[in-house]
TORPA-4810 file (N, C-alpha, C, O; in nm, 3 decimals):
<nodes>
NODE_1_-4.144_-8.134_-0.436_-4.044_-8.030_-0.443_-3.994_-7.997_-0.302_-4.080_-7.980_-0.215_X
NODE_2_-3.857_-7.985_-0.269_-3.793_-7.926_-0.153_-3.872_-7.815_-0.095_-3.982_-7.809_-0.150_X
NODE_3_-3.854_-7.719_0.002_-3.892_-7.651_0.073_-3.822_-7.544_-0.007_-3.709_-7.572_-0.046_X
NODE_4_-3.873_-7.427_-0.036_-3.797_-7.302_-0.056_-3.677_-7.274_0.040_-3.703_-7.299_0.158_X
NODE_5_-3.537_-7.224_0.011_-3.476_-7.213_0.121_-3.508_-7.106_0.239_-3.593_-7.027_0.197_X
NODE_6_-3.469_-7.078_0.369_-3.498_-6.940_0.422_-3.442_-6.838_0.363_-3.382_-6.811_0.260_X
NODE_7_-3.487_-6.780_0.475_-3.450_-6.631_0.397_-3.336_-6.611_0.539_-3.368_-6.623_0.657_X
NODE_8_-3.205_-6.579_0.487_-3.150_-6.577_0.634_-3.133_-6.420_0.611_-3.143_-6.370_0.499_X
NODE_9_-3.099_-6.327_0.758_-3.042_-6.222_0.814_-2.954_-6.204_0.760_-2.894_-6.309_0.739_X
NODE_10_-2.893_-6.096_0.710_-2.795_-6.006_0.672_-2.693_-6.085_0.773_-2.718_-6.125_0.887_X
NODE_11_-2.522_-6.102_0.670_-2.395_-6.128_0.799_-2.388_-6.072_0.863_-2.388_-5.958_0.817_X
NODE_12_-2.376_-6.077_1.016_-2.348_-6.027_1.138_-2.195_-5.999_1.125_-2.113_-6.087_1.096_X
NODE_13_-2.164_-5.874_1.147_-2.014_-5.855_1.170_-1.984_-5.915_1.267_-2.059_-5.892_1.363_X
NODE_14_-1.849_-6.031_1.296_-1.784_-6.061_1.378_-1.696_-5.940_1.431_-1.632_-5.850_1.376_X
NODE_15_-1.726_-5.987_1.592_-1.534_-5.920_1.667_-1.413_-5.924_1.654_-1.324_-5.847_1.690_X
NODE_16_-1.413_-6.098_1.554_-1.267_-6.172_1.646_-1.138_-6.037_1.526_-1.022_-6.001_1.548_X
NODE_17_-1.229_-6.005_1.417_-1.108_-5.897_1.299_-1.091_-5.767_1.433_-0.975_-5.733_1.456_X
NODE_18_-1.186_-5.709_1.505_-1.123_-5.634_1.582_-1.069_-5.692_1.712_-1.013_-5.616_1.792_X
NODE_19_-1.079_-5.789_1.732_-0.946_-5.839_1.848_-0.820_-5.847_1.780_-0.712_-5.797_1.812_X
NODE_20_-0.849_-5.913_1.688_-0.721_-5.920_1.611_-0.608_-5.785_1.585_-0.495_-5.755_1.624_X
NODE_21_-0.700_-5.733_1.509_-0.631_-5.580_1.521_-0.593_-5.490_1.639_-0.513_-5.397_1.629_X
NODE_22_-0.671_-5.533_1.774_-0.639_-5.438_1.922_-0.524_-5.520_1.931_-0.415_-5.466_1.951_X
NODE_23_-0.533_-5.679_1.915_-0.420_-5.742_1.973_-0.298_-5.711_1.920_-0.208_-5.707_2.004_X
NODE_24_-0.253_-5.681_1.766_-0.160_-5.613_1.717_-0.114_-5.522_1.756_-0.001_-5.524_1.803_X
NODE_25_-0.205_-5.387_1.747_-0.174_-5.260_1.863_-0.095_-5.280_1.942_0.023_-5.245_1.943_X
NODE_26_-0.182_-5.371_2.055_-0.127_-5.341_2.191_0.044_-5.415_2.236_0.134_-5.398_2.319_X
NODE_27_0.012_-5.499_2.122_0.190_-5.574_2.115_0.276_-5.510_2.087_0.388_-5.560_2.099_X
NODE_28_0.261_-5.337_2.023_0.380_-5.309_1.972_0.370_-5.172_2.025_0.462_-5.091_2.024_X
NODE_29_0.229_-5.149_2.082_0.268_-4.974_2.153_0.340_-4.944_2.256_0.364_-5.011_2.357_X
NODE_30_0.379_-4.824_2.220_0.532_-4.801_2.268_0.446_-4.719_2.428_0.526_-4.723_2.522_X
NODE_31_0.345_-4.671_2.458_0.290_-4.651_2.575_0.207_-4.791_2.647_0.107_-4.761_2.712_X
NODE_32_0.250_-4.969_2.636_0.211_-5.069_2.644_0.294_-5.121_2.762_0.414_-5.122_2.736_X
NODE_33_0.262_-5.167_2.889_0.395_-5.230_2.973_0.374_-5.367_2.937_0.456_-5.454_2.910_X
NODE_34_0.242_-5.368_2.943_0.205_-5.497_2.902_0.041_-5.538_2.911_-0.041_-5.481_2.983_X
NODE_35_0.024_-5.611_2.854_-0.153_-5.631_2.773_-0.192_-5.786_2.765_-0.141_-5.869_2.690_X
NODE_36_-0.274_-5.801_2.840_-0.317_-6.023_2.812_-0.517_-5.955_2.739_-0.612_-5.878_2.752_X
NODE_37_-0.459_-6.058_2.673_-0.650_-6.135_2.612_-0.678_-6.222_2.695_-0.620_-6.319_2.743_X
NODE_38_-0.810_-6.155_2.708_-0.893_-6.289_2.823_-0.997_-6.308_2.783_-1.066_-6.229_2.717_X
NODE_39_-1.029_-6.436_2.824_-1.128_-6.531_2.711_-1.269_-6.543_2.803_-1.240_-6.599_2.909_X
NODE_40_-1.358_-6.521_2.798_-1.478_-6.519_2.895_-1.544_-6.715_2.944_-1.632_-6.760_2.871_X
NODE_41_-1.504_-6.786_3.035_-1.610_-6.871_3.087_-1.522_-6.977_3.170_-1.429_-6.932_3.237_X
NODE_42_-1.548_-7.125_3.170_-1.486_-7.184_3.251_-1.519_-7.331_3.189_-1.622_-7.366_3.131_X
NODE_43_-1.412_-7.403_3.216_-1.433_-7.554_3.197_-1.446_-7.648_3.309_-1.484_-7.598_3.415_X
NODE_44_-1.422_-7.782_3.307_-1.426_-7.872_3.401_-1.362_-7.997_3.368_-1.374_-8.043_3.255_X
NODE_45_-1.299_-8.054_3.453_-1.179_-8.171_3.466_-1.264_-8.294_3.549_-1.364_-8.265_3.613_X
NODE_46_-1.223_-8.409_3.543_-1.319_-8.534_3.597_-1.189_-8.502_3.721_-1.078_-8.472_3.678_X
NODE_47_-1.211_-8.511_3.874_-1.090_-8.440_3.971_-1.066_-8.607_3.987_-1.144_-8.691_3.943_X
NODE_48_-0.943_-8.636_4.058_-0.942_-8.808_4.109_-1.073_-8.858_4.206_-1.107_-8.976_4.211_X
NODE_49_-1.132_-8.764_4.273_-1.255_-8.837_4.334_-1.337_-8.838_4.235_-1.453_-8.817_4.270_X
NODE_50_-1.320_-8.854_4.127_-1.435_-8.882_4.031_-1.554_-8.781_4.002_-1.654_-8.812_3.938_X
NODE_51_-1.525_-8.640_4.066_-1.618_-8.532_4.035_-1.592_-8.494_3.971_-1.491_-8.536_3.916_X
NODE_52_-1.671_-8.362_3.911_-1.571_-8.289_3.781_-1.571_-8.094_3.881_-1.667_-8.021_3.907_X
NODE_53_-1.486_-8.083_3.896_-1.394_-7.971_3.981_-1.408_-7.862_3.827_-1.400_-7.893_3.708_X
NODE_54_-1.430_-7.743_3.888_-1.420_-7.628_3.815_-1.251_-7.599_3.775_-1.164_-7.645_3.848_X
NODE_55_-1.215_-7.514_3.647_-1.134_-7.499_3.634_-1.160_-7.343_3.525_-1.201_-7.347_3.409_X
NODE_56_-1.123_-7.213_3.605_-1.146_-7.104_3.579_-1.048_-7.038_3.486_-0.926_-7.046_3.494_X
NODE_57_-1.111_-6.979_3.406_-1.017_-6.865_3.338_-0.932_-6.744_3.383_-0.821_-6.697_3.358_X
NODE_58_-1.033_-6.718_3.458_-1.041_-6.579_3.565_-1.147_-6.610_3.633_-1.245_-6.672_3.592_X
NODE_59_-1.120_-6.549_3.783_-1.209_-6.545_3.875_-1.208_-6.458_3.963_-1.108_-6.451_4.034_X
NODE_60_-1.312_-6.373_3.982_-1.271_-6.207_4.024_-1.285_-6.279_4.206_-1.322_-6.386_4.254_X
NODE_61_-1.247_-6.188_4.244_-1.218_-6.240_4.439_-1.304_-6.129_4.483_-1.380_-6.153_4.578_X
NODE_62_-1.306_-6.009_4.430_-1.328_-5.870_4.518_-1.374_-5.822_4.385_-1.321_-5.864_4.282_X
NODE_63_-1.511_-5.699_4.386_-1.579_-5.663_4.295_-1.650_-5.588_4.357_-1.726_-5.642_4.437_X
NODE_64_-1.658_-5.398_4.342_-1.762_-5.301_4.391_-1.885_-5.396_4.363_-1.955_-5.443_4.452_X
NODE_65_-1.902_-5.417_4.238_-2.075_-5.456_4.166_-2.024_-5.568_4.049_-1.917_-5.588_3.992_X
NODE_66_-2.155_-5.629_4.043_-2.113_-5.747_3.960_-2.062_-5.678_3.853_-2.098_-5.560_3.849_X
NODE_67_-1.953_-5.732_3.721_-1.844_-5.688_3.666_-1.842_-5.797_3.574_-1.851_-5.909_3.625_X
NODE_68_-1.828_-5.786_3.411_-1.740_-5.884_3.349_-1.579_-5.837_3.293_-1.537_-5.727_3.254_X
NODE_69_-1.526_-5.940_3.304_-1.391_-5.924_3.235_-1.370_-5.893_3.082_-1.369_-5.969_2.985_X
NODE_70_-1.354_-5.763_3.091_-1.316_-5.740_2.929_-1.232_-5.803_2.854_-1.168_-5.897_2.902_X
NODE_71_-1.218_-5.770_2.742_-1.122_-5.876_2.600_-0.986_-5.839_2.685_-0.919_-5.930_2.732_X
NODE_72_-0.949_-5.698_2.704_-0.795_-5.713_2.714_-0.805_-5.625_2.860_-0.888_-5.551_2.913_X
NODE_73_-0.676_-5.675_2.890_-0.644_-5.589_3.036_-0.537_-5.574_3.037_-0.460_-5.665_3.006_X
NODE_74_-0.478_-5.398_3.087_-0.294_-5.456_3.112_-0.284_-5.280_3.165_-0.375_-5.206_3.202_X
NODE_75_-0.122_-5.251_3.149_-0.063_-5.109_3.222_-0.042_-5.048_3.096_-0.046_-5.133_3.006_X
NODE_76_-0.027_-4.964_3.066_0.019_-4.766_3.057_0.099_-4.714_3.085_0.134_-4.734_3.201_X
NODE_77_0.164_-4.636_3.020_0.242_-4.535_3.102_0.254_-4.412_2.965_0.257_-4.418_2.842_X
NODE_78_0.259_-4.268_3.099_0.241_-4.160_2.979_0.427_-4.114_2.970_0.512_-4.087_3.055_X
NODE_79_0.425_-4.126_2.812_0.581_-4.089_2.739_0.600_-3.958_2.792_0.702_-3.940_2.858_X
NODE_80_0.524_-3.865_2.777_0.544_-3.727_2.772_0.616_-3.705_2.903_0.707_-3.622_2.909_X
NODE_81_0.577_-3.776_3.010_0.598_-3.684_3.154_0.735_-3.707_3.200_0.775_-3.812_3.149_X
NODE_82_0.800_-3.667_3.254_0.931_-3.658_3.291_0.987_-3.789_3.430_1.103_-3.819_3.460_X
NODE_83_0.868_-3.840_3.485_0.902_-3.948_3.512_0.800_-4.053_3.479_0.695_-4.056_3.542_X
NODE_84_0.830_-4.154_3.367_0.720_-4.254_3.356_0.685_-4.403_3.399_0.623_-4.491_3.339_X
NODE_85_0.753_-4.402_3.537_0.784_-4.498_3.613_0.581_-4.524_3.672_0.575_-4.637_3.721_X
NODE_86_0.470_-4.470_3.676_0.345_-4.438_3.712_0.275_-4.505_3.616_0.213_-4.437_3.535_X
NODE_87_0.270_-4.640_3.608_0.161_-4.719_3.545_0.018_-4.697_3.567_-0.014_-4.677_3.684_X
NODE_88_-0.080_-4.697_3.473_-0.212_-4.711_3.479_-0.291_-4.776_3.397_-0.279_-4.759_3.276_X
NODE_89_-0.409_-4.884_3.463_-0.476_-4.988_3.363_-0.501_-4.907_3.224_-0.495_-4.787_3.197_X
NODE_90_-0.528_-5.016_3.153_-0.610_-4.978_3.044_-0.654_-5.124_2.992_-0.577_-5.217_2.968_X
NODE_91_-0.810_-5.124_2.978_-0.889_-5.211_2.993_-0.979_-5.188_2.874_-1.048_-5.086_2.866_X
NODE_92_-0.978_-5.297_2.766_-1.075_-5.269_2.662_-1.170_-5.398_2.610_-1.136_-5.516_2.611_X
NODE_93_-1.293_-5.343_2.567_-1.391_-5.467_2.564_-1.406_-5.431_2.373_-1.441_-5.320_2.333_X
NODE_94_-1.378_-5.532_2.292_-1.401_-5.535_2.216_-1.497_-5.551_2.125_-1.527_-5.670_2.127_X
NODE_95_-1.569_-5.486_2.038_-1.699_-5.504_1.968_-1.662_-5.466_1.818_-1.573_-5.393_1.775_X
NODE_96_-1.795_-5.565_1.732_-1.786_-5.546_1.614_-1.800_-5.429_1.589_-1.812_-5.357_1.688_X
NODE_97_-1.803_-5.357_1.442_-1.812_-5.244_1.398_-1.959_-5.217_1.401_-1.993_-5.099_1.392_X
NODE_98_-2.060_-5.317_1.413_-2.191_-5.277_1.398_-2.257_-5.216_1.528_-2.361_-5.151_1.520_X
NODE_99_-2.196_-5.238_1.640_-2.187_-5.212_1.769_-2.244_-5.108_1.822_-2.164_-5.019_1.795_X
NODE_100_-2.359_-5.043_1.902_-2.429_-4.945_1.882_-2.398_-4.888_2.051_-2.432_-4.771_2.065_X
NODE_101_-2.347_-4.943_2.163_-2.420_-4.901_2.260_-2.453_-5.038_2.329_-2.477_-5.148_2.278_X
NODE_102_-2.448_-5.003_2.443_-2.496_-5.105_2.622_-2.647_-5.134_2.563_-2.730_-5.056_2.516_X
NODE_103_-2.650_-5.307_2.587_-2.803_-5.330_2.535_-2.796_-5.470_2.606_-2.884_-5.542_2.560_X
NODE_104_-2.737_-5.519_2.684_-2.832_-5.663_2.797_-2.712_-5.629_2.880_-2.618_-5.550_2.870_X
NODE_105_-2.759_-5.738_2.983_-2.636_-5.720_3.147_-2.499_-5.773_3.112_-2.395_-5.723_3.153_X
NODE_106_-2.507_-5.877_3.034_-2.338_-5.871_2.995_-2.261_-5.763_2.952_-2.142_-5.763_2.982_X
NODE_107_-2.312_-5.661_2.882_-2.258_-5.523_2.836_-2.255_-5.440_2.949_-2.144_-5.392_2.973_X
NODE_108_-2.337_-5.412_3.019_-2.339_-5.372_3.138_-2.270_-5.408_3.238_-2.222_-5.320_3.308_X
NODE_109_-2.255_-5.497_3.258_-2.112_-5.596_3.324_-2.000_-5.577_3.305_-1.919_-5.580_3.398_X
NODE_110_-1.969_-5.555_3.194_-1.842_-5.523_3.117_-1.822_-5.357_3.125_-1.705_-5.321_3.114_X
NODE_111_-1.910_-5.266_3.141_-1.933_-5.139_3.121_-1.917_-5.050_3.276_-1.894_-4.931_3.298_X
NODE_112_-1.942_-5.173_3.373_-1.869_-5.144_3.518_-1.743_-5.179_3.512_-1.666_-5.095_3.558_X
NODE_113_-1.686_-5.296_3.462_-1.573_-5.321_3.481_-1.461_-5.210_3.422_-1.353_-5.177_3.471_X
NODE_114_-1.537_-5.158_3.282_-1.432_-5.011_3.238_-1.442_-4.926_3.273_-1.351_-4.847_3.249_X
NODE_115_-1.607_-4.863_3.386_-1.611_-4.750_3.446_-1.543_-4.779_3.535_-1.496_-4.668_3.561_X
NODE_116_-1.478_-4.876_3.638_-1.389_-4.876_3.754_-1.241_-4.826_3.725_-1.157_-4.753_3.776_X
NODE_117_-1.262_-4.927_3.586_-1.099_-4.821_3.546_-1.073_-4.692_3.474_-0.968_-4.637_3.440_X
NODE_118_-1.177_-4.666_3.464_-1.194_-4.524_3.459_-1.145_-4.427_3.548_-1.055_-4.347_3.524_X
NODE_119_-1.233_-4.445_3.694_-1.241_-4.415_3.812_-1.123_-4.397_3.855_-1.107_-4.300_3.929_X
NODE_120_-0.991_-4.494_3.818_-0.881_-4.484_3.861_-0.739_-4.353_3.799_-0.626_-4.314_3.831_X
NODE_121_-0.828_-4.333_3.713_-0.726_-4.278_3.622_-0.692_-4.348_3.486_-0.650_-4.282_3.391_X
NODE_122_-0.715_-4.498_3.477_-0.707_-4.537_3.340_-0.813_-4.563_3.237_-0.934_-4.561_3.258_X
NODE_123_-0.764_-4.584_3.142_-0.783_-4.586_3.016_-0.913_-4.724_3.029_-0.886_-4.842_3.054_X
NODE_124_-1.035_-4.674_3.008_-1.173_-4.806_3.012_-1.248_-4.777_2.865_-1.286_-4.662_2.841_X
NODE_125_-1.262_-4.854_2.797_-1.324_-4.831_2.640_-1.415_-4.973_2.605_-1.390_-5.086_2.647_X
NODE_126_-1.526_-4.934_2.519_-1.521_-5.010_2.419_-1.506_-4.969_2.296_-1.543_-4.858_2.258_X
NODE_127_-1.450_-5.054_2.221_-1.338_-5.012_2.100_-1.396_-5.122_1.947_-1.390_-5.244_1.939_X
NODE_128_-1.445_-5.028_1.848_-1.505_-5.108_1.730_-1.401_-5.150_1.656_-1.404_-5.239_1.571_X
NODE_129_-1.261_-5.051_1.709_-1.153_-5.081_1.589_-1.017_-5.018_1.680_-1.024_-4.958_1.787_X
NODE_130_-0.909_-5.048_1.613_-0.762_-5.048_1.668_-0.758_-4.897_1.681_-0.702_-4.833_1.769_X
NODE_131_-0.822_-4.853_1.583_-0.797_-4.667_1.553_-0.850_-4.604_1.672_-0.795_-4.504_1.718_X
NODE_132_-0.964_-4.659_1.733_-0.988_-4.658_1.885_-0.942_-4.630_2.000_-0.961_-4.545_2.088_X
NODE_133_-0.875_-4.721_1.982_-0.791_-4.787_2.076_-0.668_-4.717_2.080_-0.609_-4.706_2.188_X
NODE_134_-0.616_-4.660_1.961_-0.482_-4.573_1.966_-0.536_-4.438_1.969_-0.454_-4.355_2.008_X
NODE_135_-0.648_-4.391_1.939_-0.675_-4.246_2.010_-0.685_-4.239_2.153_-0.643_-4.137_2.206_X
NODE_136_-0.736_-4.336_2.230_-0.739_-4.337_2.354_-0.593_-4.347_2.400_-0.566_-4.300_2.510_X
NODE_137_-0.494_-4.407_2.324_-0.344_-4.365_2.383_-0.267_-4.263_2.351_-0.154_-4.242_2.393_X
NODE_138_-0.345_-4.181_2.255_-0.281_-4.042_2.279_-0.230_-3.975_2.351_-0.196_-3.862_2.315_X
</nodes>
């Protein structure tokens, strides 16, 4: 007789339904200058000397403390004020809905990178859902 099957873990909620949904958001909010998805890691090319040469997604130059690059990055601007020519980041790291809270150094990584834009005046989150994401542009 076969092996009994396992017993697997409960489905893990995926992110990519809440990228999906921030990425909608941010395409059509009217406080949006503009917003990129960024994809976390790096590949490699065989270069003509026959090595294989890095080829980066992003690559930070300058960094208070080590930092990861959140899902989305881009500008702001507040409607209300009488001149809204005064852009400010807004930087969001996306997580499933099961999402509890900072729990290894990649989160933590990511959790400097939105306290810096914090620091500035903008908008730094992590965001389980779009509804999130548009209270913070209130």
């Amino acid at each position: 007789l076969p092996a009994a099957p396992k017993k697997r873990a409960a489905p893990r909620q995926l992110e990519a339904p809440v990228v999906a949904a921030i990425s909608e958001l941010l395409a059509v909010h009217p406080r949006i200058i503009w917003a990129a998805r960024f994809n976390s890691g790096a590949a490699s090319y065989e270069a003509a000397s026959g090595r294989y040469a890095p080829v980066w997604f992003h690559k930070f130059l300058r960094m208070p403390e080590k930092m990861r690059m959140p899902d989305f990055f881009g500008l702001y601007v507040d409607l209300d004020a009488e001149y809204s020519d005064q852009a400010r980041p807004i930087a969001i790291e996306a997580k499933s809905n099961e999402w509890r809270g900072v729990r290894d150094d990649r989160e933590r990584e990511q959790a400097a990178f939105l306290a810096m834009i914090r620091s500035v005046g903008g908008i730094g989150i992590f965001a389980t859902s779009a509804d999130e994401v548009a209270e913070a542009l209130k």
